[in-house]
C-alpha positions as CSV (number, residue, x, y, z in Angstrom):
1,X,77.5,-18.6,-28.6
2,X,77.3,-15.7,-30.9
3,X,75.4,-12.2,-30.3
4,X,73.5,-11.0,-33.0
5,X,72.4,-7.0,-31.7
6,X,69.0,-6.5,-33.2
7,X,66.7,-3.4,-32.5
8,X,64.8,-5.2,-29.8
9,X,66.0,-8.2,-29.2
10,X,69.9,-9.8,-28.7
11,X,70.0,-13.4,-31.1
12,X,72.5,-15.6,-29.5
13,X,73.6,-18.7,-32.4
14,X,75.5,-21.3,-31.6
15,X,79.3,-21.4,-31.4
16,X,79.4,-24.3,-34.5
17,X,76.9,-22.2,-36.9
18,X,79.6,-21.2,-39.5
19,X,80.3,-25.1,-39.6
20,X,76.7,-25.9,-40.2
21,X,75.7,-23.3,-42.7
22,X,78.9,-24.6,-45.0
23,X,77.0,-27.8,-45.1
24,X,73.6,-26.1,-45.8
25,X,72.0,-25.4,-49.6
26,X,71.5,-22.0,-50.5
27,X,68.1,-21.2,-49.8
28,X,68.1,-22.8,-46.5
29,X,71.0,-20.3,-45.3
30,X,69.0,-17.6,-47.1
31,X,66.2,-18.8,-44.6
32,X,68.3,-18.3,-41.5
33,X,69.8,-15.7,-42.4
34,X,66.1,-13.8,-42.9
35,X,65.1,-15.6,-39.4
36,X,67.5,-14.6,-37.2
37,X,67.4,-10.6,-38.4
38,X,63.1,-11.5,-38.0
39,X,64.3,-12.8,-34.5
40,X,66.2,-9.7,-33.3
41,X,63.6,-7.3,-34.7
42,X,60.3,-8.5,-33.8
43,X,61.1,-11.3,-31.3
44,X,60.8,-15.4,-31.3
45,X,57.0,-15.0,-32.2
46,X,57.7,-15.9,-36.2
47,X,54.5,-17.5,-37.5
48,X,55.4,-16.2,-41.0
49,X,58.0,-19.2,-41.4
50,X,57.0,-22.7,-42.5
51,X,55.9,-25.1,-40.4
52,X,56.5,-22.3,-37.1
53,X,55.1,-23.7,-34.2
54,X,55.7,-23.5,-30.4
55,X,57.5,-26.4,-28.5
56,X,56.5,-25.8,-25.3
57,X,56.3,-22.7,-23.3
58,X,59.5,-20.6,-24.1
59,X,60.6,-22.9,-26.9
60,X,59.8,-22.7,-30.7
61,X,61.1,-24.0,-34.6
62,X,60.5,-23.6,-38.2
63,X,61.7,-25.8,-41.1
64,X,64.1,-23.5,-43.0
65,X,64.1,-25.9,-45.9
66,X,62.7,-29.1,-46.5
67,X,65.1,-31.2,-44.8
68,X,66.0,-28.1,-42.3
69,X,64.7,-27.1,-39.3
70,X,65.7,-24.6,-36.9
71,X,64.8,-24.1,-32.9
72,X,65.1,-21.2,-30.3
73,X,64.2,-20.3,-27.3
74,X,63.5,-16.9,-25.2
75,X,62.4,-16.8,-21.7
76,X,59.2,-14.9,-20.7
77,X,59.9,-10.8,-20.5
78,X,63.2,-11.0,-21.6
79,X,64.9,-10.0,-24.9
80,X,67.4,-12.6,-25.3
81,X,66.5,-15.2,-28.2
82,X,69.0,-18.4,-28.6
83,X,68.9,-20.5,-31.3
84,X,69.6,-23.5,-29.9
85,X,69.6,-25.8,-32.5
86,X,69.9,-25.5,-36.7
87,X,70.3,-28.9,-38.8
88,X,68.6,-31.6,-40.2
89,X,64.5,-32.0,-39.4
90,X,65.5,-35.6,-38.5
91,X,67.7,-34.6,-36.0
92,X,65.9,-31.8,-34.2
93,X,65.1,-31.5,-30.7
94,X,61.6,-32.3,-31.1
């Protein structure tokens, strides 16, 4: 995993997420990009992004393009986000 510092929060990205973002079209990457700065500034509360909802108690996502969807997770009162998963919709962990 990677460590993105933001101003409140710490983003943690997975190890492979240069790999994946060479496969990803422009405006999806854009959209991560803009998430995971959201992410480490405000938190894993992002309701501003398409199709944002909450997974389950600590767990949320957002389509980042049509066919792209991302997922993270941050545990109640603490300031660590993961994204644990970005890729295809069809593939997601949901």
């Amino acid at each position: 995993m990677g460590y993105i510092m933001g101003v409140r929060y710490v983003v943690k990205t997975p190890k492979k997420l240069g790999k994946i973002i060479r496969d990803m079209p422009p405006n999806a990457v854009k959209t991560l990009v803009r998430l995971i700065d959201d992410l480490g500034e405000s938190g894993p509360i992002r309701p501003e992004y398409p199709n944002y909802s909450k997974l389950g108690a600590v767990t949320y996502h957002c389509h980042l393009a049509y066919s792209w969807a991302a997922c993270w997770r941050c545990e109640k009162d603490e300031y660590i986000v993961e994204v644990e998963y970005v890729g295809s919709r069809e593939k997601a962990p949901y």
